[in-house]
C-alpha positions in Angstrom: -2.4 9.7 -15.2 -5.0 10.1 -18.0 -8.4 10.6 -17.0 -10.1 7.1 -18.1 -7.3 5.4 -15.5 -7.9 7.9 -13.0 -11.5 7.1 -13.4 -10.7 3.6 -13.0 -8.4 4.1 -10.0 -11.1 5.9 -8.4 -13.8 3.0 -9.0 -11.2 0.6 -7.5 -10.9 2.4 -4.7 -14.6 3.0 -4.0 -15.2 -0.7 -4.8 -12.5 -1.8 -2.4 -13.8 0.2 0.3 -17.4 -0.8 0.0 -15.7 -4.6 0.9 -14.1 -3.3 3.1 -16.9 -1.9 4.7 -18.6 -5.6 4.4 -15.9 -6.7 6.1 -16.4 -4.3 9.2 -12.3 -3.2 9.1 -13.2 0.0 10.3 -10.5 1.3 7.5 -11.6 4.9 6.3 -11.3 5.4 2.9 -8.1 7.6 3.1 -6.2 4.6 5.5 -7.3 1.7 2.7 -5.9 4.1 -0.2 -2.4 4.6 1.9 -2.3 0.4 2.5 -2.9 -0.1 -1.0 -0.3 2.0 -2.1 1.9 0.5 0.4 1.4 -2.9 -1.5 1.7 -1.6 -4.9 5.3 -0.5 -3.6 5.5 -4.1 -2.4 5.1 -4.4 1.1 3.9 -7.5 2.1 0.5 -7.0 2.8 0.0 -9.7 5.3 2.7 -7.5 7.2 0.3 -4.3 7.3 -2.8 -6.2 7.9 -0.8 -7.7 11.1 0.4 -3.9 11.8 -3.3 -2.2 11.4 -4.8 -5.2 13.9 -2.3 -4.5 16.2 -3.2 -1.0 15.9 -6.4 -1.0 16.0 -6.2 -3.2 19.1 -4.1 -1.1 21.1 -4.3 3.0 19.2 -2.1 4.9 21.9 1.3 2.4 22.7 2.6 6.3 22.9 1.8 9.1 25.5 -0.8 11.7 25.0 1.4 14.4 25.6 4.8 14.6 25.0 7.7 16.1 26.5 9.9 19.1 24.8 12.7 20.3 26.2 13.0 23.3 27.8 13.6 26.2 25.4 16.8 28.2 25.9 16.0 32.3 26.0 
């Protein structure tokens, strides 16, 4: 990537996350980057927007701690 489109990337991005932002998504600017991606790769973005509600809604559907198994000496 050249630097004029990496310029231009970067504005994007900024830009996009200042709406966002307006919007109150509580999307950091790292998170909106790695959904963005996810749509230029074609994900449906409806999909992840369904995905991060449901994540932001409920943050821990896993336990805390998780269980290894006992090591072998």
């Amino acid at each position: 990537m050249d630097e004029a489109a990496a310029q231009t990337a970067w504005e994007s991005l900024d830009l996009l996350f200042h709406i966002s932002n307006i919007l109150d998504t509580g999307l950091d600017q790292h998170t909106l980057s790695v959904l963005i991606a996810l749509c230029d790769l074609g994900l449906n973005p409806e999909a992840l927007a369904a995905v991060v509600k449901e994540l932001q809604r409920d943050p821990s559907p896993f336990p805390s701690t998780l269980t290894r198994p006992a090591s072998t000496p």
